[in-house]
C-alpha positions in Angstrom: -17.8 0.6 4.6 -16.8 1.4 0.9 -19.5 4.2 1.0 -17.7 5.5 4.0 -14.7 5.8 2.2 -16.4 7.2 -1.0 -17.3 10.0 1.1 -13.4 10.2 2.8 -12.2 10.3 -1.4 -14.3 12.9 -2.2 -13.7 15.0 0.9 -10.0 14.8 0.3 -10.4 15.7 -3.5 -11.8 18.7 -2.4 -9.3 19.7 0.3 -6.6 19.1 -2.1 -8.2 21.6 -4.8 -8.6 24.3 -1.7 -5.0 23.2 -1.0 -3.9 24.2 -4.4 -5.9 27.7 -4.5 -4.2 28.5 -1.1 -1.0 28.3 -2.4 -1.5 29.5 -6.0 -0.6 26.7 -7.7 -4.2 25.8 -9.0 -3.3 26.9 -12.9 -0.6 25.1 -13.3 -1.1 22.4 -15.6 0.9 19.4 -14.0 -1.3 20.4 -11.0 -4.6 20.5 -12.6 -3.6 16.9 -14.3 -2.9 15.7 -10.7 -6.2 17.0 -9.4 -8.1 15.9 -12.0 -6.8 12.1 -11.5 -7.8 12.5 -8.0 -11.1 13.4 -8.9 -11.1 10.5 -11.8 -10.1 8.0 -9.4 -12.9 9.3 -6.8 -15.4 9.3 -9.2 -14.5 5.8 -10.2 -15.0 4.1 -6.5 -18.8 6.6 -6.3 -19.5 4.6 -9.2 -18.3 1.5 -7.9 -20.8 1.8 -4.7 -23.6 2.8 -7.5 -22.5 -0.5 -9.2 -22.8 -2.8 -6.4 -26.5 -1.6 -5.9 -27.2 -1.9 -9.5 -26.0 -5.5 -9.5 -27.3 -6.9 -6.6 -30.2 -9.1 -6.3 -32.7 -11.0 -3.7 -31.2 -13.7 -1.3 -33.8 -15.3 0.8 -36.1 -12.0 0.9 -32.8 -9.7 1.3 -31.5 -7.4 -1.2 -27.7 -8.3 -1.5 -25.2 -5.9 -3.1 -22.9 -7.6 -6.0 -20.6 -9.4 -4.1 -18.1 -9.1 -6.6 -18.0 -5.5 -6.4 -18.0 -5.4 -2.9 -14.6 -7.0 -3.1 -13.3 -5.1 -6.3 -13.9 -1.9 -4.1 -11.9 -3.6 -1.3 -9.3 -4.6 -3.8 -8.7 -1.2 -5.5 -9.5 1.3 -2.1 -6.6 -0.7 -0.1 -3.8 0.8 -3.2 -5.6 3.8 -3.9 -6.1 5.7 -0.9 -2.3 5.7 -0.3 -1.6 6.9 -3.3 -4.4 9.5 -2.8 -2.6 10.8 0.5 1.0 10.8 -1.1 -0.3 12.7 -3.9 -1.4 15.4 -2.1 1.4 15.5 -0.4 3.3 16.4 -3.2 0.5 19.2 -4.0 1.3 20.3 -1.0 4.9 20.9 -1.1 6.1 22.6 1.8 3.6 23.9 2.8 2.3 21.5 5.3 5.8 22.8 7.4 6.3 26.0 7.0 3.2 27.0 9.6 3.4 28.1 13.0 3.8 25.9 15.7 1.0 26.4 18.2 -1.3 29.4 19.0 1.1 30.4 21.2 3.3 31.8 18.3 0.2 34.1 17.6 0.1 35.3 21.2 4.2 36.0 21.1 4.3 40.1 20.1 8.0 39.4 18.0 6.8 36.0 16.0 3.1 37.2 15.3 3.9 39.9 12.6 6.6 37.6 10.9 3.8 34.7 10.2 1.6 37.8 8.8 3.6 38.4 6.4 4.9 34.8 5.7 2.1 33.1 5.2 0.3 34.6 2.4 -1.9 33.6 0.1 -4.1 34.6 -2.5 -6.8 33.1 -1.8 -7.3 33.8 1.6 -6.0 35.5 4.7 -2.8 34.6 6.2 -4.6 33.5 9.5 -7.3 31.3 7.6 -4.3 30.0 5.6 -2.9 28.9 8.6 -6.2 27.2 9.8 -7.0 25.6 6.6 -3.5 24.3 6.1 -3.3 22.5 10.1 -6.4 20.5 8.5 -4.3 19.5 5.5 -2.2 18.1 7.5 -4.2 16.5 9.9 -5.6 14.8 7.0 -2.5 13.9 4.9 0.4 14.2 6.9 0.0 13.7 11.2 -0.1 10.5 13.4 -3.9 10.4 13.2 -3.9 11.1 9.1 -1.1 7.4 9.0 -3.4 5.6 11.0 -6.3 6.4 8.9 -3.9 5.5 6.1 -3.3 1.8 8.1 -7.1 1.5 8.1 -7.8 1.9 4.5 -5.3 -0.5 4.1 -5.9 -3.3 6.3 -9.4 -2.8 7.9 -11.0 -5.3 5.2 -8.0 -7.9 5.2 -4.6 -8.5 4.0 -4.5 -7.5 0.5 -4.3 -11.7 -0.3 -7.2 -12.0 1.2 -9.2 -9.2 -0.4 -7.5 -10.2 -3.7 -8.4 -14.0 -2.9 -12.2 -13.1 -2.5 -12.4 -11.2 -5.9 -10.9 -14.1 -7.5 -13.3 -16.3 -5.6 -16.3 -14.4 -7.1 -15.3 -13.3 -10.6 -17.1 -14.4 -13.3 -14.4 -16.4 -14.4 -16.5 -18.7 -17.2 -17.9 -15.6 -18.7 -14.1 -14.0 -19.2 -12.3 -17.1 -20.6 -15.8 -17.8 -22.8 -14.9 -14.7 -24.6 -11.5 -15.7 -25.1 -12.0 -19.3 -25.9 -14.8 -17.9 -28.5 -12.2 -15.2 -30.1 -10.2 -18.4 -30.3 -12.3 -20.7 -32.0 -13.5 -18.0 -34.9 -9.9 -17.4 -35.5 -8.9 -21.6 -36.1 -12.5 -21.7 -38.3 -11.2 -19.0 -40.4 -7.7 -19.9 -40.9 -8.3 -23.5 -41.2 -6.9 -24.2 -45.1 -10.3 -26.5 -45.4 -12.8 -23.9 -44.9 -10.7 -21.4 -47.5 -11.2 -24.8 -50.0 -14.5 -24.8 -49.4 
């Protein structure tokens, strides 16, 4: 499942780039920052799968991925792909309305010349715009694009649970070892004795 979504992040990292380039916002530098944190935080759940691979191991002549990483993925995919969707969102600006309704708008003799010369681009033609910016929204912004959102949300649990199994199978004796060690140089050191000594 987490590979399925991998392929979803990086998908929509790339239609929100083409998204930016079709309205001629792709050099501006709050935009590129906001692209490239899409493409950070997409790279950083391709890694996660990779991870879980890495860190697997043999149970009764299976190969099992991490466990722990399987429900770290969980955990951060159920905020992140919201935030993914919202963000391009805001790439997107208007955009996503200002399109003609249906093909019949095309077909109609009076409307037909006014989206030719309103929806402009310069990376493409006003008709492709058009095509390419329906799928924006199918992704990001229609009925089918919030259910998809829903999904990613919910499909592996209520975020308690998810949350609740990552704490189940965190290394928890290996994090509070490092502490508790930090801890224990720090009173050997600054223990008046040892200084006598």
């Amino acid at each position: 499942a987490q590979i399925r979504l991998a392929v979803k992040l990086r998908f929509l990292v790339g239609m929100a780039r083409r998204l930016t380039e079709t309205i001629g916002t792709i050099n501006m530098p709050p935009v590129r920052e906001r692209l490239g944190w899409l493409a950070a935080k997409s790279a950083m759940v391709e890694s996660m799968m990779l991870g879980l691979e890495a860190g697997g191991g043999m149970y009764e002549g299976y190969y099992i991925p991490s466990r722990h990483l399987v429900y770290t993925a969980q955990v951060v995919t159920q905020e992140l792909y919201p935030q993914f969707i919202q963000t391009i969102r805001e790439l997107a600006g208007g955009a996503l309305i200002m399109l003609p309704s249906s093909q019949a708008d095309y077909d109609n003799p009076e409307i037909a010349p006014i989206i030719a010369k309103t929806q402009i681009s310069p990376a493409m033609s006003p008709e492709e715009r058009v095509k390419f910016l329906k799928l924006a929204w199918d992704a990001v912004g229609s009925e089918f694009a919030s259910r998809h959102v829903q999904y990613e949300m919910f499909y592996a649990g209520a975020q308690f649970v998810t949350s609740g199994h990552s704490f189940r199978t965190y290394d928890w004796q290996a994090a509070t070892g490092m502490t508790d060690a930090t801890l224990a140089a720090y009173q050997r050191q600054s223990n008046p004795m040892n200084k006598a000594a």
